[in-house]
N, C-alpha and C positions, 0 to 999 in steps of 0.2 A: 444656717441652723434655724433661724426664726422662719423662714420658709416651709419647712420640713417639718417646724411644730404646728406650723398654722393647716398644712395639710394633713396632719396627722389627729387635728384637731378636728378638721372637716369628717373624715375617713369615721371616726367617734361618735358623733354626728349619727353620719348614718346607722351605723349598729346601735345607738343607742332606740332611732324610730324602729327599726329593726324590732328589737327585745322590749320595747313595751308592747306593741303587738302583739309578739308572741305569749308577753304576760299574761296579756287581755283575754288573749283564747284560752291559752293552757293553764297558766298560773292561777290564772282567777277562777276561768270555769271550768275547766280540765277538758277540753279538746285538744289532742294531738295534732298538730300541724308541722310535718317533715317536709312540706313541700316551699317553704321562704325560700329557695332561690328563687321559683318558678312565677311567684307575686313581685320580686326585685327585678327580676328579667322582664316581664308583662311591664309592670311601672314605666322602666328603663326603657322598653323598646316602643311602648304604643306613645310616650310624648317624644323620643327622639324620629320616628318615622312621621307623625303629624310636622315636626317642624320641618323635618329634611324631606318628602315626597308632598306633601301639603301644604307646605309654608305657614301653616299656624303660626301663630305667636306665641311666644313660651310659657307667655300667661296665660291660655287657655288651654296649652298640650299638657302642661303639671298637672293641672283639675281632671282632665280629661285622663291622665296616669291613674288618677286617684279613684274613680269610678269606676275604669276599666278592674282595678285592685279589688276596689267593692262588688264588683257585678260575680268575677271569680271568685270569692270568698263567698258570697250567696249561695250560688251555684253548686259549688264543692260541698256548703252545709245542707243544702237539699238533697241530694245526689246521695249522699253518707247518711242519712238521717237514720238510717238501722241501724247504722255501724258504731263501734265502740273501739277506743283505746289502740291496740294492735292494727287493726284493720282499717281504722282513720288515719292513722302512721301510715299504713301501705298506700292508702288512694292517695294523700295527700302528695308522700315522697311520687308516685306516678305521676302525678300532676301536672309538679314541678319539674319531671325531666321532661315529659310531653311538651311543656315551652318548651324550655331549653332546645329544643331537638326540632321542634318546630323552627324557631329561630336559627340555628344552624344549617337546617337545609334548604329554607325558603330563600335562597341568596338571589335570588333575582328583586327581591323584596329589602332584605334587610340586610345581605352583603354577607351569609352566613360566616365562616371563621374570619374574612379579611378586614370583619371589622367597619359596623356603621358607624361613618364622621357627621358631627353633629356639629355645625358655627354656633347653633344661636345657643343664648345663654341667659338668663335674666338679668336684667336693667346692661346689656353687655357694652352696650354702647354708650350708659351713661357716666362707668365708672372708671376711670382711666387703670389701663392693665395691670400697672404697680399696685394700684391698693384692692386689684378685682378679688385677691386669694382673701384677703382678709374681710372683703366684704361677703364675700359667698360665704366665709365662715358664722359671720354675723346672719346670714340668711338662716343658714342648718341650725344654729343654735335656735333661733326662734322659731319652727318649724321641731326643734324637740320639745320646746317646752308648749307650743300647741299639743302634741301628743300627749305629752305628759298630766297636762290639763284636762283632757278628752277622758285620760283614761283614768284620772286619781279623779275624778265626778264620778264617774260610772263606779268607780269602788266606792265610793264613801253614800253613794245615793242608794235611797232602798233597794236600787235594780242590783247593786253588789253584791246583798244578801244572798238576793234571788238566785245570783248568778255562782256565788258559794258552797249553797245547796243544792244546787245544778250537780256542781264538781265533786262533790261528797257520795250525794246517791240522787239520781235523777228520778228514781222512782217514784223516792218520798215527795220531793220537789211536785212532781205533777200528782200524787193522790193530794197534795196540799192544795192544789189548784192553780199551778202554775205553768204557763205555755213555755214548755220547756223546747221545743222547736223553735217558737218566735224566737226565744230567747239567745236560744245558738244561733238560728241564722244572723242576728242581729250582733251576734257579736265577731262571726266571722267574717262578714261586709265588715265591720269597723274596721277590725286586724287587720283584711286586705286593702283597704283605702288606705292605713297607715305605710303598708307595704311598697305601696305603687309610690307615694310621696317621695318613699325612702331610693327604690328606685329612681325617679324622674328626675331628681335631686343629684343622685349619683351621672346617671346621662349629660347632664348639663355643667357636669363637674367637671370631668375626665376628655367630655368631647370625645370620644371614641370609645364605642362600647361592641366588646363580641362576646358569643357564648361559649367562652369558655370562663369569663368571670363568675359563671351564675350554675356552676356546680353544686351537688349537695355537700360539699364541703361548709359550704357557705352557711347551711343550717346548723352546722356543728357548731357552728364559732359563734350562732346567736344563744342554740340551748345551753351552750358553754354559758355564756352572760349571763342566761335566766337563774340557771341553778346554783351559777358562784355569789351572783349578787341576793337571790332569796326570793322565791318563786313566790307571786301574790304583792312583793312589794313594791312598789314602783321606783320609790328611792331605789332601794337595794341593786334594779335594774338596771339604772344610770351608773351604780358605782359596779356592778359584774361587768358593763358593757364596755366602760372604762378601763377598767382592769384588766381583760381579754384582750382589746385591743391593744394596750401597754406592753402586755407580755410579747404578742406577738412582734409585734415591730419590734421589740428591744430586741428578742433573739437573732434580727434578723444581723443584727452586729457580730455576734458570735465568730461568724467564719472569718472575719478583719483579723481574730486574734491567733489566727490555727492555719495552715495549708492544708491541714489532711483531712476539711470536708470540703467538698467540692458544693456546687449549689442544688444539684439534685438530693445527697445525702442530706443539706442545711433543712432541706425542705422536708423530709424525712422527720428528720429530728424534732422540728419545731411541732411539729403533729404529734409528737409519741411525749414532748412536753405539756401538749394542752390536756393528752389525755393525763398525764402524772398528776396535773395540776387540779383537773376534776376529782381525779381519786381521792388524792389530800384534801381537798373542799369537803367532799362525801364524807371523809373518817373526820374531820375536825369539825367541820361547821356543817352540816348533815341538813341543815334549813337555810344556809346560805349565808351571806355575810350580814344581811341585813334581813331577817328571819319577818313572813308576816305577823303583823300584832294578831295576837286569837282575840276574836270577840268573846262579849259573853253571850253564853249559851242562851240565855234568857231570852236575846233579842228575835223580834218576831218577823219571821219571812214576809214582806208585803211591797208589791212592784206589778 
């Protein structure tokens, strides 16, 4: 059982780097980004192919995850820079399957559905295999609270402001005098370098990684966190991402007590719960569990 909580802890972990990112973009400045599998897969596939086609060292294929996550979040905000709301949802979610589908078919490269095996792992050979789960868990946790760091600076520093009245009305933002481009590109490199982490992290986890893990399911289960924990907070983030994850694994106990779902229906099920679970969030807590503090109005735009 202490096994199962320490991976389950891990698993946390990641959706928690996951949904500050997503806070970072969405929450805070209000860019649409459907496309988190596509940044989790990129992560996950550009440092497990450096260490298994290249022999990198894992210590430079994570970093190199994380780039590869920023170079894409660049890209995608330059690319979009007309686009708004609905229409950053659609390039985005394309994006993310264009990995995806990339990786699936380039199997001469990345071994599409059979699945790339990854040996190397961080410090793997220094920590004997018994206490490796629970040190990798100690890794993830400190790699969330870097994020978490990264990204409660950037809200509390003037650039927050900026980045507020971004989400509000970008209009006003730039007749203010604000580089309202820099500002999103600059925030969608951050989101996607958090991304890549969160991927690279997972690769080095599991040891085996194929694309079918990095569906846009995977996005649901992050906007799930953003919105149940209270879009703009960052505490709030950690405890939605928590929460999400909780529910799901719990459900997945359900069929132990019933014959009459099989695991295709479990798996049904547990989807038509996260959507119940969002409605009731919406009708009850409508800003989340942990709602952002509103500033005062007074305070003056400057970044």
């Amino acid at each position: 059982m202490s096994v199962y909580l320490v991976s389950m802890g891990t698993y946390v972990g990641f959706f928690m780097i996951l949904a500050l990112a997503l806070n970072l973009q969405w929450g805070i400045t209000g860019m649409v980004n459907f496309g988190i599998a596509g940044f989790y897969a990129l992560g996950a596939y550009t440092s497990g192919l450096l260490t298994v086609r290249l022999g990198v060292p894992v210590g430079l294929a994570i970093p190199a995850a994380c780039l590869a996550g920023l170079g894409l979040g660049a890209a995608v905000a330059l690319l979009s820079v007309r686009l708004r709301e609905d229409f950053l949802a659609i390039v985005t979610l394309g994006v993310g399957e264009m990995i995806r589908l990339i990786v699936l078919n380039e199997d001469q490269i990345t071994e599409g559905p059979r699945g790339l095996r990854i040996e190397a792992r961080p410090f793997g050979t220094m920590i004997a295999p018994e206490h490796y789960p629970l040190f990798y868990l100690g890794l993830v946790a400190a790699c969330v609270l870097l994020a978490y760091a990264v990204c409660e600076a950037i809200r509390r520093a003037p650039m927050g402001r900026t980045l507020r009245a971004i989400r509000e009305d970008d209009v006003v933002a730039a007749v203010l005098g604000k580089n309202v481009l820099l500002h999103r590109v600059r925030i969608f490199a951050v989101g996607g370098f958090f991304m890549g982490l969160a991927g690279a992290l997972y690769a080095h986890y599991v040891q085996n990684i194929s694309p079918e893990v990095f569906m846009p399911v995977v996005a649901m289960f992050i906007w799930m966190s953003v919105i149940v924990g209270g879009a703009g907070n960052n505490r709030g983030i950690l405890l939605g991402a928590g929460a999400v994850m909780v529910f799901l694994e719990g459900t997945r106990f359900v069929g132990d007590f019933t014959d009459a779902l099989d695991a295709e229906k479990m798996s049904a099920l547990r989807i038509i719960g996260i959507g119940l679970l969002l409605i009731v969030t919406l009708r009850l807590r409508p800003r989340g569990l942990l709602p952002e503090r509103k500033f005062n109005a007074s305070s003056k735009l400057s970044a």
